[in-house]
N, C-alpha and C positions, 0 to 999 in steps of 0.2 A: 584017780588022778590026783597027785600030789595038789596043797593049797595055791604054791606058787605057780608051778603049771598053769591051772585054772585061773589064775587071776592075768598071764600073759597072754592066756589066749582069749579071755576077755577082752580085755584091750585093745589087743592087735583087731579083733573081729570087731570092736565098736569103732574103731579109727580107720581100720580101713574097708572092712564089708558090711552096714548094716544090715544087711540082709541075712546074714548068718547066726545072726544073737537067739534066733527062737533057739536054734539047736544046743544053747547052752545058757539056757536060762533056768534049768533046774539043776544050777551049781551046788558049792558049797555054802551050808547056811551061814556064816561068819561072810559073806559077801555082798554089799549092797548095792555102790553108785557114788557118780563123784561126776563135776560138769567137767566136759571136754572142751563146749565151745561156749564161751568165750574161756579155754583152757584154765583149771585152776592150778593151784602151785603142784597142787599132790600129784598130777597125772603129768604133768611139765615133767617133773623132776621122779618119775620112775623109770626104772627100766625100758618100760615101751615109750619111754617118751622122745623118741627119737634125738635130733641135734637138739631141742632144748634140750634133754638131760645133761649135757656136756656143756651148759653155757656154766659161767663162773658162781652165778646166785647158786645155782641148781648143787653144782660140786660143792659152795661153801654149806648148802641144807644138808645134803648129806654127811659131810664132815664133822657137820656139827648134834648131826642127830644121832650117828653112830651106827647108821647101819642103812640100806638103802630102803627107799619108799614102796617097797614091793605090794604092801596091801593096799591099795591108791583107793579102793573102791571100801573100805571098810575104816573111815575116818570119824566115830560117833560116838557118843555120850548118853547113857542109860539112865531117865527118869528126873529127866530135866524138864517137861512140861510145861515150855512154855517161858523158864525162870532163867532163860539166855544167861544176861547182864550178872544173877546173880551168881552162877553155877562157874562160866568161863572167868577168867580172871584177863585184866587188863593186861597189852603184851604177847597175850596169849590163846588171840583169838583164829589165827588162821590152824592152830593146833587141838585145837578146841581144849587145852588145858592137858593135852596126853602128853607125857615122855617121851611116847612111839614116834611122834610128827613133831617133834621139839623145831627141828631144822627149819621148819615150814615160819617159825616167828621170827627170822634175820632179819632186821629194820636192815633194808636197803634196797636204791631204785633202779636196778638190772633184773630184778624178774623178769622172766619170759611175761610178755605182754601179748595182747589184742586191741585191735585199734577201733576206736570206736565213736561214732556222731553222735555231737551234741542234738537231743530230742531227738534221737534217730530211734530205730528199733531197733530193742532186743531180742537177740531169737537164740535163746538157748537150748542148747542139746546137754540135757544130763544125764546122761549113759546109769542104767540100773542093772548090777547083774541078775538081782533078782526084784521082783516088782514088789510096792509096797503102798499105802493108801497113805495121805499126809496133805499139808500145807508147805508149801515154796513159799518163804519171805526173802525178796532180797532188798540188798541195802547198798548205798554206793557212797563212799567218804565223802565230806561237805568237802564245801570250794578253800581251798587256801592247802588241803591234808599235803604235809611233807610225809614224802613215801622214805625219807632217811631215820623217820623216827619210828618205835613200835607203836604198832595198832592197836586202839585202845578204842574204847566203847564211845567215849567221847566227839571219835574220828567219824563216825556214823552217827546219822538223821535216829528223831525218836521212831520214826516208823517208816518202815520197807517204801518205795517207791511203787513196788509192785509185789501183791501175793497172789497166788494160786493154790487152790487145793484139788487135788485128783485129778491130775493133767490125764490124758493117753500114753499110754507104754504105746510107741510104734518102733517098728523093728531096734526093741532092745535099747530106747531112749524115751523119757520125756522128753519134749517139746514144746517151753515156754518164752512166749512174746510177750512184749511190755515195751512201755513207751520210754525212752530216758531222761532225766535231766537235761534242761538244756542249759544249764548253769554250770560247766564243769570245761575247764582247760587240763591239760597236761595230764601226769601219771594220778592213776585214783585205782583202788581196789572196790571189787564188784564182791559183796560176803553175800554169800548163801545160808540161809538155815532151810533144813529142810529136816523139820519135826513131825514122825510119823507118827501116824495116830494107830495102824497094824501092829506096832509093835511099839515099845516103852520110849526108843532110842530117836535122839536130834541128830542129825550130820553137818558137819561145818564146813566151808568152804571159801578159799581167798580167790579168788580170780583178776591178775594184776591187766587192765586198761590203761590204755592210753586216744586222750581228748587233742585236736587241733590245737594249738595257742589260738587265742582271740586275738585278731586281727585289730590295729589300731583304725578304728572307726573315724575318728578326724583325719585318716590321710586323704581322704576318699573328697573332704569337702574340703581341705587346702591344695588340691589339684586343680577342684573346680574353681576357685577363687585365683588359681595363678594361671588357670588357664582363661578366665575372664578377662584378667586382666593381661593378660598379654595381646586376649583380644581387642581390648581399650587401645594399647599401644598398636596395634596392628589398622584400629580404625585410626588413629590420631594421624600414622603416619599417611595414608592414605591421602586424608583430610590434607596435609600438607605438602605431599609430593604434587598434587594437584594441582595446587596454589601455590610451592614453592619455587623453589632452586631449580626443579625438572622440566619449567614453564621457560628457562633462560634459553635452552637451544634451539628453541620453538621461532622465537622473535627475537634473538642476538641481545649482546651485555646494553641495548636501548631499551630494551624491554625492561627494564629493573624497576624503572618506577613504576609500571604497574604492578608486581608483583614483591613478596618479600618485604623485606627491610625499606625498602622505596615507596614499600605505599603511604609511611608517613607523610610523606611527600606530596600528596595527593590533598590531604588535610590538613596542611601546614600551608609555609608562603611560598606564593610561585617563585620568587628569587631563590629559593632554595633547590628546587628542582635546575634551574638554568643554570644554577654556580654548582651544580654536581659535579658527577665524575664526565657526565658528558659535556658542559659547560669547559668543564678544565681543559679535554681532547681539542674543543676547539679553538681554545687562546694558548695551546702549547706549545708544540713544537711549528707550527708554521706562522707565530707571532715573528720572529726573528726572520722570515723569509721578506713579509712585508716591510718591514723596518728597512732593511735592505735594498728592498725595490726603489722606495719614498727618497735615501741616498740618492739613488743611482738618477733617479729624474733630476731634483735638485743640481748634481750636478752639471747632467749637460744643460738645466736650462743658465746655469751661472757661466756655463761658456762659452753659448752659443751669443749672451748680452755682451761680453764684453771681446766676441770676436768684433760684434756689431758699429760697437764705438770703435774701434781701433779704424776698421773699414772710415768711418764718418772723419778721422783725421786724415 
């Protein structure tokens, strides 16, 4: 079976039947392993990489690498031992420094991504064609890493978040868990090394994530503080409709001095209260009826005196 054949139906058999990887696990020896979940670039952007392959990162690594990612699973570096930092060059770390995976080093943040919780679990699945004895170290960019610039050593912590050595090969994957950072917002690359100790060779790997944005923690307490306060205004008003204006239809516009603006009234001088508005009601409009009346007597009694004397002449 041709290299590439072999390396297609690797692939297809790890993504989509685990189950089937025994029957092709004594591949070709140029063949090793590369993570699938949390997806790395290399297996994104191969041939079996379904519609990621075709997103625009994916087509610009190839364009740029010159030729398609067909060995996904055989991305390594012979008799590095350990000496990462020194061996891979800045730039040039998701390529691990090779020509073959150049594409793979595009400083840009449309990678195909996996989404991922702060301190949540990692549960990676790193597909092996063939099995091999070693240390997992992975690494995850510090807080602030612009995913526009290239990845350089400096973008990663001094030491892995999580390592393991001599996982379980189950159906044709390791399978390793780890805790994550809970310190990480937005786009960050998840690097793998995974230096085996079977054999001379380290394998690199970029795996592009993405983190929730942090949520602004003071909205949460100026909600409570205006929802306090509205409570304040809700009891004030309360307190007032009680006592105010809403007491008038109760006991008619007499009722004022006891409530409202009238109760100054109450503790002031009683002339004040009588020369009110209700005070005014009663020397207004029906002062001029009596004025009238007081006329009207005056003059019959002026006419009925001087019918009197006329009578007496």
């Amino acid at each position: 079976m041709p290299r590439t054949t072999a390396h297609r139906a690797a692939l297809a058999a790890a993504l989509a039947t685990p189950l089937l990887l025994p029957l092709w696990a004594a591949g070709p020896a140029g063949a090793h392993g590369a993570p699938t979940d949390p997806v790395s670039r290399v297996v994104a952007c191969s041939p079996e990489g379904g519609g990621r392959a075709d997103s625009a990162a994916c087509r610009a690594a190839v364009a740029a690498n010159g030729a398609p990612f067909t060995a996904w699973d055989n991305l390594r570096v012979a008799n590095v031992d350990g000496r990462d930092r020194q061996v891979v060059p800045d730039g040039k770390l998701c390529s691990g420094g090779l020509p073959g995976y150049k594409g793979l080093d595009l400083a840009r943040a449309d990678w195909p991504a996996t989404r991922m919780t702060p301190g949540g679990t990692l549960a990676m699945r790193y597909v092996s064609t063939i099995p091999h004895t070693g240390t997992f170290r992975m690494y995850l960019t510090k807080p602030g890493y612009d995913p526009a610039g290239p990845l350089s050593w400096s973008d990663l912590p001094e030491k892995p978040f999580a390592e393991v050595t001599d996982p379980a090969l189950t159906d044709g994957a390791y399978r390793i868990q780890a805790t994550l950072p809970s310190d990480r917002t937005g786009r960050h690359v998840l690097y793998t090394v995974w230096q085996n100790s079977s054999t001379p060779d380290t394998y690199y790997s970029c795996s592009d994530v993405v983190f929730p944005e942090k949520k602004d923690r003071a909205l949460p307490e100026k909600k409570q503080e205006k929802k306090a306060s509205r409570g304040v205004e809700k009891e004030s008003t309360s307190l007032a409709s009680s006592s105010g204006p809403t007491s008038e239809p109760t006991s008619g516009p007499a009722s004022e001095p006891a409530s409202g603006p009238a109760s100054e009234s109450t503790s002031g001088p009683a002339s004040e209260s009588a020369s009110g508005p209700t005070s005014e009601s009663a020397s207004g409009p029906s002062t001029p009826m009596l004025a009238g009346g007081a006329a009207t007597v005056l003059l019959l009694t002026g006419g009925a005196a001087l019918a009197a004397r006329l009578r007496r002449r």
